[in-house]
PLY file of the C-alpha trace (Angstrom):
ply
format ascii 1.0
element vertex 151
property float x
property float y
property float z
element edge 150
property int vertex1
property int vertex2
end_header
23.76 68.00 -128.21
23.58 71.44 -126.97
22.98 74.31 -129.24
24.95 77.25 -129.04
23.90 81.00 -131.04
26.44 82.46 -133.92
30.00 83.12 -132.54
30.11 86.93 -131.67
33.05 88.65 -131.70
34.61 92.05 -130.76
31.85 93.88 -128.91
32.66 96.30 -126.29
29.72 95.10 -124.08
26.47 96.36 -122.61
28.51 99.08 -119.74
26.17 99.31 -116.82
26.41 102.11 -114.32
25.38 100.95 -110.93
26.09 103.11 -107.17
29.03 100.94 -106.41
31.17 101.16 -110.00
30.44 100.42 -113.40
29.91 96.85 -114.55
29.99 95.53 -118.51
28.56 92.62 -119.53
30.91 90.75 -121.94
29.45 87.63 -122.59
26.03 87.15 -121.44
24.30 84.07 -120.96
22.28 84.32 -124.40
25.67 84.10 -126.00
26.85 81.08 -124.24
23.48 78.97 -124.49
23.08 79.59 -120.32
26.54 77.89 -119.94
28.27 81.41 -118.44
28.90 84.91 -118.54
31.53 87.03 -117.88
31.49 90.52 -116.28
34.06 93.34 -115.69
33.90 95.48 -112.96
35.34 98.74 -112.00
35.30 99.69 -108.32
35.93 103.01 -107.02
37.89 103.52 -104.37
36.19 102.73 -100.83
33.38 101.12 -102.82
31.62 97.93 -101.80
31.10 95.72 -104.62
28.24 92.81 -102.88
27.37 92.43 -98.91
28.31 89.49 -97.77
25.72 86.61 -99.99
25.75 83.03 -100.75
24.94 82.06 -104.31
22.43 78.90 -104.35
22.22 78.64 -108.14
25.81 79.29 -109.62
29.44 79.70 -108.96
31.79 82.62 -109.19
35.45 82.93 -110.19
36.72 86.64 -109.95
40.06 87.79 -111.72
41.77 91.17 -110.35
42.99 92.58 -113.16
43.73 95.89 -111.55
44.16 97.46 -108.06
43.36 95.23 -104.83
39.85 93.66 -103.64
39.24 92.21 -99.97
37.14 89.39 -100.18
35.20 88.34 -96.98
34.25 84.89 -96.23
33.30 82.60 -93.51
37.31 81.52 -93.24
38.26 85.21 -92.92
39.39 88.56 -94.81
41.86 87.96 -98.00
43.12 90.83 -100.05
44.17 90.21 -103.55
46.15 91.84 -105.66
46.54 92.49 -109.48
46.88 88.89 -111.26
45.18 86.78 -108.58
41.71 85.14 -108.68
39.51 83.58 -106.23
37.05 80.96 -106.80
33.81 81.11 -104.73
31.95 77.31 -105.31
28.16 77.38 -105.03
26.62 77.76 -101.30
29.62 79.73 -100.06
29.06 82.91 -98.47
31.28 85.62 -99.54
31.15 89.44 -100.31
34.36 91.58 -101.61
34.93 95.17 -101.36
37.54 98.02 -102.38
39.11 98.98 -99.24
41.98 100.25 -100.75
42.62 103.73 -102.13
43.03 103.47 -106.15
40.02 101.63 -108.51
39.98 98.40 -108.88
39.07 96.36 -111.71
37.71 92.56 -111.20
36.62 90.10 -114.56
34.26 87.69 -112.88
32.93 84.68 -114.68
29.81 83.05 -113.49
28.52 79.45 -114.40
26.19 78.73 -115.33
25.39 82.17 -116.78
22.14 84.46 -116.06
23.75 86.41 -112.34
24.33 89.73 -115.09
20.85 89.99 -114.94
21.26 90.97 -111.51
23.35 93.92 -112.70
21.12 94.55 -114.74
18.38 94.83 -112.75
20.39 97.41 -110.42
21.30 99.31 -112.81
17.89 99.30 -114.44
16.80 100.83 -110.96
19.63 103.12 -110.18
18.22 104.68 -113.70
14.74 104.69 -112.67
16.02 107.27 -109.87
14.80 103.93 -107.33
16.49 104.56 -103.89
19.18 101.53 -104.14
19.41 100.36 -100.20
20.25 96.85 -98.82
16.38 95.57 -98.81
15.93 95.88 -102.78
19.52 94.78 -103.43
18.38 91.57 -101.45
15.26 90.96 -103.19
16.96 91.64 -106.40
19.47 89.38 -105.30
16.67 86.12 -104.53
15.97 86.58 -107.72
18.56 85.22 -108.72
18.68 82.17 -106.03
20.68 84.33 -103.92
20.53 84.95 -100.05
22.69 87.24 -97.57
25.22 86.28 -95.27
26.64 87.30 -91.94
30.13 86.72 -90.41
0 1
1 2
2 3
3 4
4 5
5 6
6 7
7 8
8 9
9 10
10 11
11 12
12 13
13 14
14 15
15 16
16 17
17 18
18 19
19 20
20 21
21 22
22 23
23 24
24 25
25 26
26 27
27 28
28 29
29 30
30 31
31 32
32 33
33 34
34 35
35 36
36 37
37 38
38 39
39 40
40 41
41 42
42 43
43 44
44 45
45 46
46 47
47 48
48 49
49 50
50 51
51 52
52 53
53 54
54 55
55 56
56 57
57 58
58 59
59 60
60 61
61 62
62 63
63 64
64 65
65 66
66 67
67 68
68 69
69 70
70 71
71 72
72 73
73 74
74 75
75 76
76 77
77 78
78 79
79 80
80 81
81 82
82 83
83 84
84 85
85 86
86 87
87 88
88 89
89 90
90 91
91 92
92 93
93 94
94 95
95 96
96 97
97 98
98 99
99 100
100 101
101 102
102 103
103 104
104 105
105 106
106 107
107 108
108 109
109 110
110 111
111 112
112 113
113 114
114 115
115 116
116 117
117 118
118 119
119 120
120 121
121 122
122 123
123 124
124 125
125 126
126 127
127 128
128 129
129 130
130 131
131 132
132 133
133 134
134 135
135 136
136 137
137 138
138 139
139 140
140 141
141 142
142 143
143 144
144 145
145 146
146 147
147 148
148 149
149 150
């Protein structure tokens, strides 16, 4: 039987400031024995929130909770609005963006859990005063079993 740590309740998150908007951990993957973790985002306007990437070790589920996000995928550009989701299963290649005007705000959910180290490891960067370009996003990215994409 799997062993889970103490319930945890009410915490506002670890809030990590990365180029491309502001990401908070909510439930990381020490909370949730590795099972999943879930992640708000808030994009700018104009901002792009991952190149286009396929995920190798987990899958994604993103919830728009606010404001519009064009995904990109191998089937073709969808927007989505406020109140929509997308599922992304593992080995799809997908990247999403804020090509719209206003901030947007995304909940993603990640299974199993560990891709918010990712964020953090961007963010960890960004602080370090590291120069934040495609190459070390990609590294940081194969890191996590992760490898870029073209359409």
């Amino acid at each position: 039987m799997t062993s889970f740590p103490d319930i945890v309740v009410g915490t506002a998150g670890e809030v990590l400031e990365l180029p491309f908007g502001v990401f908070t951990v909510r439930i990381s993957g020490s909370q949730t024995g590795g099972a999943l973790s879930v992640v708000d985002s808030v994009l700018p306007a104009g901002a792009l929130g991952a190149a286009p990437h396929i995920h190798h070790g987990h899958e994604e589920y993103f919830l728009v909770v606010a404001g519009e996000v064009t995904f990109d995928t191998a089937d073709g550009v969808l927007t989505v609005g406020a109140g929509g989701s997308v599922s992304v299963p593992r080995g799809q290649a997908h990247g999403y963006r804020n090509a719209s005007s206003e901030p947007a705000r995304l909940t993603t959910l990640f299974t199993p859990a560990g891709y918010e180290n990712y964020f953090r490891a961007v963010a960890s960067a960004a602080a370090s005063g590291v120069e934040i370009t495609p190459a070390l996003l990609n590294a940081l990215r194969a890191e996590q079993q992760t490898t870029p994409a073209e359409f």
